[in-house]
C-alpha positions in Angstrom: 2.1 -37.3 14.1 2.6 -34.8 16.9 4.1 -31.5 17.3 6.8 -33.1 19.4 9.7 -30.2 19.2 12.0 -31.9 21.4 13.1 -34.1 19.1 13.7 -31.4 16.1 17.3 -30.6 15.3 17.6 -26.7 16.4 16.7 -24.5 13.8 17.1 -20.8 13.4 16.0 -18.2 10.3 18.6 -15.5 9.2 16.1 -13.2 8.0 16.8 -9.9 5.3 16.2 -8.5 2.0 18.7 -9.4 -0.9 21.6 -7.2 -0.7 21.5 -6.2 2.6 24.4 -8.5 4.1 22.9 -11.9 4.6 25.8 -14.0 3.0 28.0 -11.9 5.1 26.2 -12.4 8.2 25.8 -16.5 7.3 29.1 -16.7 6.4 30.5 -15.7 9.8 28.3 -17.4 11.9 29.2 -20.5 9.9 32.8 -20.2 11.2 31.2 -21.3 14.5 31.7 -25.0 15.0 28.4 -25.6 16.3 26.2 -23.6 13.6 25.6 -24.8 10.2 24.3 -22.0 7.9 24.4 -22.9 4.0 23.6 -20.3 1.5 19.7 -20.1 0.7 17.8 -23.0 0.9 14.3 -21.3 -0.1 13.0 -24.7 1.4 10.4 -22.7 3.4 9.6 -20.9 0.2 9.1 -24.3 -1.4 7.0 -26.1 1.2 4.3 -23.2 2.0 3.6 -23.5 -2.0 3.6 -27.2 -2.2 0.8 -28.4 -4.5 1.3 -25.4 -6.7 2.7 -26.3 -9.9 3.6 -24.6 -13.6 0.5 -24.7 -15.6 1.7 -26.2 -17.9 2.0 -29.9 -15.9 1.0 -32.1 -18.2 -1.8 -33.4 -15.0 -3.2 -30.2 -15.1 -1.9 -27.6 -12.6 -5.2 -26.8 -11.1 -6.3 -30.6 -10.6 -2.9 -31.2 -8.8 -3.5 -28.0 -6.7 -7.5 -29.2 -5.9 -6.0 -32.5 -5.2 -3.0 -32.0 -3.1 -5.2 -29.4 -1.0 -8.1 -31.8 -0.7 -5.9 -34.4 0.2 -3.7 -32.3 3.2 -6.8 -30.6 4.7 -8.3 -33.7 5.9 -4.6 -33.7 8.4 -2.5 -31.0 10.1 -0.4 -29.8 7.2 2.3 -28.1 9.3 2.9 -31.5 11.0 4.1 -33.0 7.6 5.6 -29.4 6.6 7.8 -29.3 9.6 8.7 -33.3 9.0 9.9 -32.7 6.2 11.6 -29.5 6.9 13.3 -31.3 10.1 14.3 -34.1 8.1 16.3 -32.1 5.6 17.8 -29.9 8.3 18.9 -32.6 10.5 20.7 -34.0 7.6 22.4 -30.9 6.8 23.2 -30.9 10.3 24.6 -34.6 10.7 27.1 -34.6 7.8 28.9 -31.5 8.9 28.8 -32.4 12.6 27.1 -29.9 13.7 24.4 -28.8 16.1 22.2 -25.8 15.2 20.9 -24.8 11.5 20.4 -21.3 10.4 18.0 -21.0 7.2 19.7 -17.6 5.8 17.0 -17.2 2.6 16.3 -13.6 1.5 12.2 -13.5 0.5 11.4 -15.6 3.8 9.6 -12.1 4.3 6.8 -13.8 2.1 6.1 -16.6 4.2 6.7 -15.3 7.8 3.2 -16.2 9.0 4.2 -19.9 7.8 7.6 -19.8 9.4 5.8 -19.0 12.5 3.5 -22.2 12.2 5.7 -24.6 11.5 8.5 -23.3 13.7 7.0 -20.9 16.7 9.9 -21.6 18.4 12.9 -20.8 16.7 15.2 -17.9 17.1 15.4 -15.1 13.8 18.7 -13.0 13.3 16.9 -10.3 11.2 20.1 -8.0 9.4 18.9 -4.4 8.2 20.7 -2.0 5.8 20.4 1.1 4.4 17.7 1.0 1.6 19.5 3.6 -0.8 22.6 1.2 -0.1 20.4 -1.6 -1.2 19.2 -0.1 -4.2 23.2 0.8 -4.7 24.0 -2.5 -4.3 21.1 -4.1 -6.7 21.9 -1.6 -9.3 26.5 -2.1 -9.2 25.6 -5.8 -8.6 22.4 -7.0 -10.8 22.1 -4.2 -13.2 18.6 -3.4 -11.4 18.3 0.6 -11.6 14.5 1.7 -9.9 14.1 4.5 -11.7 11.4 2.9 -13.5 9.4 2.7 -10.4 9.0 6.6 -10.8 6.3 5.7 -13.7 3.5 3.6 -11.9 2.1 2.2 -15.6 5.0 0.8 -16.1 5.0 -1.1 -12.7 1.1 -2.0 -13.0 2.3 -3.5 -16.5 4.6 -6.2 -14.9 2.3 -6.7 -11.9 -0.1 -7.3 -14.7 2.5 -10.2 -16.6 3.0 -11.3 -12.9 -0.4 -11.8 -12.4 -1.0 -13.8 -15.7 2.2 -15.9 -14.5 4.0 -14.1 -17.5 7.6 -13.8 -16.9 8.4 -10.3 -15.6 11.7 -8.5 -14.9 13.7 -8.7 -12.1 13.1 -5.6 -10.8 9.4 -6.2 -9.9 10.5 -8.6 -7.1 13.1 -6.3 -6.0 10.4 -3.2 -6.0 8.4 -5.8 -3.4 11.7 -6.2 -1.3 11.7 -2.7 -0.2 7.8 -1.6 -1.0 6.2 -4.3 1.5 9.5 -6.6 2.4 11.3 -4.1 3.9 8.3 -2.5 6.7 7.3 -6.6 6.9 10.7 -7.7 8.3 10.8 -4.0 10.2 7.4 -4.9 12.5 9.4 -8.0 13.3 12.1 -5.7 15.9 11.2 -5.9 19.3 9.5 -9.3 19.2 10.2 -12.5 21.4 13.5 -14.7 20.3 14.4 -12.1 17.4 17.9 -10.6 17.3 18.7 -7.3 15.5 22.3 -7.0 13.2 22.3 -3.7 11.3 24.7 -3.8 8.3 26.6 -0.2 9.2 27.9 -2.0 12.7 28.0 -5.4 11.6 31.2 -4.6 9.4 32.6 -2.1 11.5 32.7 -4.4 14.6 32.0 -7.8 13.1 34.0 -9.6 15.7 31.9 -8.1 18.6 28.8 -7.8 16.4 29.0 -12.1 15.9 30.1 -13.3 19.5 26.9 -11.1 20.7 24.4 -13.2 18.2 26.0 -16.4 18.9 25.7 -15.6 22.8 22.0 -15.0 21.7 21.1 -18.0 20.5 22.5 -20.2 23.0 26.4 -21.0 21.7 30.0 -20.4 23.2 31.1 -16.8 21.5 34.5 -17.4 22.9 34.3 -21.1 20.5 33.8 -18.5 16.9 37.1 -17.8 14.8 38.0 -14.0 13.5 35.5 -12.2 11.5 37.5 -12.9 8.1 36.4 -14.0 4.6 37.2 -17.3 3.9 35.9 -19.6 0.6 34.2 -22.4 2.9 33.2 -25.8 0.9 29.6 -25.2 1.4 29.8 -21.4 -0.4 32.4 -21.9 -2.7 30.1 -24.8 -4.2 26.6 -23.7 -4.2 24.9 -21.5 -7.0 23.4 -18.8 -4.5 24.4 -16.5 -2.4 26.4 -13.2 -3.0 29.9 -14.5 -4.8 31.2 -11.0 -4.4 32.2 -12.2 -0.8 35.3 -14.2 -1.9 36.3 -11.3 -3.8 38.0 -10.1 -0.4 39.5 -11.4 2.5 38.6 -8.9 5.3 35.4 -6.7 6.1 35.8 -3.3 5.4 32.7 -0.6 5.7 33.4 1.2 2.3 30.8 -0.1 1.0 28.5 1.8 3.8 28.4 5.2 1.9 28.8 4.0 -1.7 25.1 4.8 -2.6 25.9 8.0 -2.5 27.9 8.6 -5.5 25.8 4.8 -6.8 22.4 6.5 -7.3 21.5 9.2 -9.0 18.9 11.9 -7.6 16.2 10.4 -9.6 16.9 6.8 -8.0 17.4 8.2 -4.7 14.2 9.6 -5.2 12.3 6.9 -5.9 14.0 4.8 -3.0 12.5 7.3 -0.6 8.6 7.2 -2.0 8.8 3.3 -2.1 10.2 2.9 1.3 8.6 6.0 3.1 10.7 8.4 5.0 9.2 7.5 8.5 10.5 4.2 8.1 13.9 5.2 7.2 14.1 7.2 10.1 12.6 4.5 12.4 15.5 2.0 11.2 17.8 4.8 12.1 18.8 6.1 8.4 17.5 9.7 9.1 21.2 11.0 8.4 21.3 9.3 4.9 17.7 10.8 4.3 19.1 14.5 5.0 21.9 13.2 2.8 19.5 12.9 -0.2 17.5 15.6 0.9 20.7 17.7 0.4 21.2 17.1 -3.3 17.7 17.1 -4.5 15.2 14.7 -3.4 12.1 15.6 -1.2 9.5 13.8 0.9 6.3 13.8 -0.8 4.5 12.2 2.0 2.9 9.0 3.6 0.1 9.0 0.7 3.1 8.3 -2.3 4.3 5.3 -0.5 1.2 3.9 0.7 -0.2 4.3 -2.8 2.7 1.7 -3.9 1.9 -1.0 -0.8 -1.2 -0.6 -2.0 -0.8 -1.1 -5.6 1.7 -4.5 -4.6 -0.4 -5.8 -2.1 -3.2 -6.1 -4.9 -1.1 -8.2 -7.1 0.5 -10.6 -4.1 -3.3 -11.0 -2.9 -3.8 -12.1 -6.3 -1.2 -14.5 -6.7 -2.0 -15.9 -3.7 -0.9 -14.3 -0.9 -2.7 -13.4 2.4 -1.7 -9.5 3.1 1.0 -9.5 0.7 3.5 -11.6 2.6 2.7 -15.1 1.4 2.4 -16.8 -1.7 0.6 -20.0 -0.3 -2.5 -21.8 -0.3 -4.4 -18.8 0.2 -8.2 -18.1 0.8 -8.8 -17.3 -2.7 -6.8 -20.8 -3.9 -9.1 -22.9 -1.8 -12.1 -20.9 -3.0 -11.3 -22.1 -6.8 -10.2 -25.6 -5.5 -13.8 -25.7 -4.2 -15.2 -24.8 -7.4 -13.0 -27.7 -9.4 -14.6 -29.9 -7.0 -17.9 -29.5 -7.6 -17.5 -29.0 -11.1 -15.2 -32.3 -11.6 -13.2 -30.4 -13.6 -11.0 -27.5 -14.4 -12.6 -25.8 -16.9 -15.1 -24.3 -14.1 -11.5 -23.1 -12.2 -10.4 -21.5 -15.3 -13.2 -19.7 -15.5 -13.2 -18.7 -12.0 -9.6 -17.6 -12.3 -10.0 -15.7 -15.0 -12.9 -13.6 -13.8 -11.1 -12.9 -10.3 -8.2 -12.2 -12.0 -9.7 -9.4 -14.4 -11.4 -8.0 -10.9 -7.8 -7.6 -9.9 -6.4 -6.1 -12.6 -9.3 -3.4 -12.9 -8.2 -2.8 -9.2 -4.7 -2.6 -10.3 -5.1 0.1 -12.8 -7.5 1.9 -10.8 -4.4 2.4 -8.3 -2.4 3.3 -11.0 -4.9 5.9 -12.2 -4.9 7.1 -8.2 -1.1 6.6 -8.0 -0.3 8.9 -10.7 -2.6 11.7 -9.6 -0.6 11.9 -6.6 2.5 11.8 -8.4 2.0 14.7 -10.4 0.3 16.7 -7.6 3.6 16.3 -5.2 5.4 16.8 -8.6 4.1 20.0 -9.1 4.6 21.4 -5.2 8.1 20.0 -4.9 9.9 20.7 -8.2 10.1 18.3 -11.7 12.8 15.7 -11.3 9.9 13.0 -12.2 10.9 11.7 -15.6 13.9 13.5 -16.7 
């Protein structure tokens, strides 16, 4: 097998955190006849953790891990990743008629490095939004308020479940969005064959804002249909994706400032120590920060929010990850894969686990301990909104 690209169907990745107007964005540029861009596949997702399986297989989840790794070292395994990902997409792509296929899957932010190696030469559309609109938006449309993340024992006690593959709430993985997704996806402005769409223009001009990303990535703008919401077969009938789409027929921007009446002070708060307010103002949200900064909420410095990457990257190092944006075959995996093999077992990989998992956690609450410190130092120079 060869890395022969040529023979690929074009493929593309819409790239964003949840709630920040992916469906939207995939939704318009499927009205283009030549662009096919289904709601979330998560195939990516899917293929960079193949040979990861629920403990609970009945084979033994560490054994099928050892095995399947063993097994796909010995070859290239983005060769047969990208087969099988070209496979799927050119099918996709032949039963609508249709040339080019845009992957729109929110959490691609985990597996970027991986996108990269299997497909260096695609295009990305990467859509930003406002982060307090995001939080708005998770909170009206999930139920997911952060004001938990204001108490940092509370978070290290889900990372902890997450470690121990306990099921956690939902709100952990949005945390992650905007704690390490959000500057992840950021880095990627500026770099070759990635195309920029924020959210505030994108429904203000979504005609103009379309025909300029189809012109980017190769395709007739004059060939796309009117920016309006229609129920297509290949939304109406899948289980992902934002429904609340279909609940209008045109694009409006009212939802731009709804955050502000959305959150409270407390949750604006914590949106601005996750995401930092450096970054806000390098995505161009400086205006919404003196917004919040108007009714209450204050910047309490690099050293808050680089306390919480910290504190996530330890937990998405230890469930695998490489630099918290991957939850692959990391390092660490192969390093207990190593250990079943010479043991000829997986007793010896349990133990192993289990020992580097503890080390984790010890780390975890360590960050915690640190976390809080600064909490209640910036809490007592910038007034006492922390746990009203």
């Amino acid at each position: 097998m060869s890395r022969d690209f040529n023979r690929s169907p074009p493929v593309g990745f819409l790239l964003g955190l949840p709630r920040s107007g992916t469906t939207l964005l995939a939704h318009l540029l499927q009205r283009h006849p030549d662009i096919m861009s289904p709601p979330e596949p998560w195939l990516m997702l899917a293929l960079e953790a193949f040979g990861t399986v629920d403990h609970r297989h009945p084979a033994g989840s560490s054994l099928v891990g050892a095995a399947t790794s063993e097994f796909l070292d010995r070859i290239d395994r983005a060769v047969v990743s990208r087969a099988l990902a070209d496979a799927a997409y050119g099918q996709y792509l032949a039963a609508a008629g249709k040339r080019m296929f845009i992957d729109k899957t929110p959490r691609y932010w985990m597996v970027l490095d991986f996108l990269s190696s299997l497909y260096p030469e695609a295009p990305r559309i990467l859509i930003t939004r406002n982060p307090y609109a995001i939080a708005a938006s998770l909170k009206s449309t999930w139920g997911i308020s952060l004001a938990s993340a204001g108490c940092p024992s509370a978070i290290a006690s889900c990372l902890t479940d997450l470690a121990r593959e306990v099921p956690t709430p939902a709100v952990v993985s949005c945390l992650a969005d905007l704690v390490l997704g959000l500057p992840t996806l950021a880095a990627l402005r500026g770099r070759p064959r990635t195309q920029v769409v924020q959210y505030e223009i994108l429904v203000v001009h979504p005609d103009e804002e379309i025909r300029r990303v189809i012109a980017g990535l190769g395709y007739d703008p004059a060939d796309v249909t009117s920016a309006t919401v229609e129920q297509a077969d290949v939304f109406s009938s899948s289980t992902f994706g934002d429904r609340k789409i279909f609940e209008k027929k045109t694009i409006d921007d009212r939802s731009v400032q709804a955050w502000r009446t959305a959150l409270s002070t407390e949750e604006m708060q914590v949106v601005t120590d996750l995401v930092g307010t450096e970054l806000l103002i390098e995505l161009g949200y400086e205006q919404d920060l003196r917004y919040a900064q108007q009714v209450g909420i204050v910047d309490r410095g690099p050293v808050v929010t680089e306390s919480y990457r910290q504190l996530f990257r330890t937990c998405w190092d230890l469930r695998g990850g490489t630099g918290g944006s991957s939850f692959g075959v990391s390092t660490h995996t192969r390093e207990l894969n190593g250990i079943v093999r010479q043991a000829g077992g997986g007793s010896s990989v349990s133990e192993a686990q289990r020992e580097k998992t503890e080390e984790h956690l010890r780390l975890m609450n360590s960050m915690v301990a640190q976390l809080e410190q600064v909490l209640r130092a910036a809490k007592g120079g910038h007034g006492s909104w922390l746990g009203r």
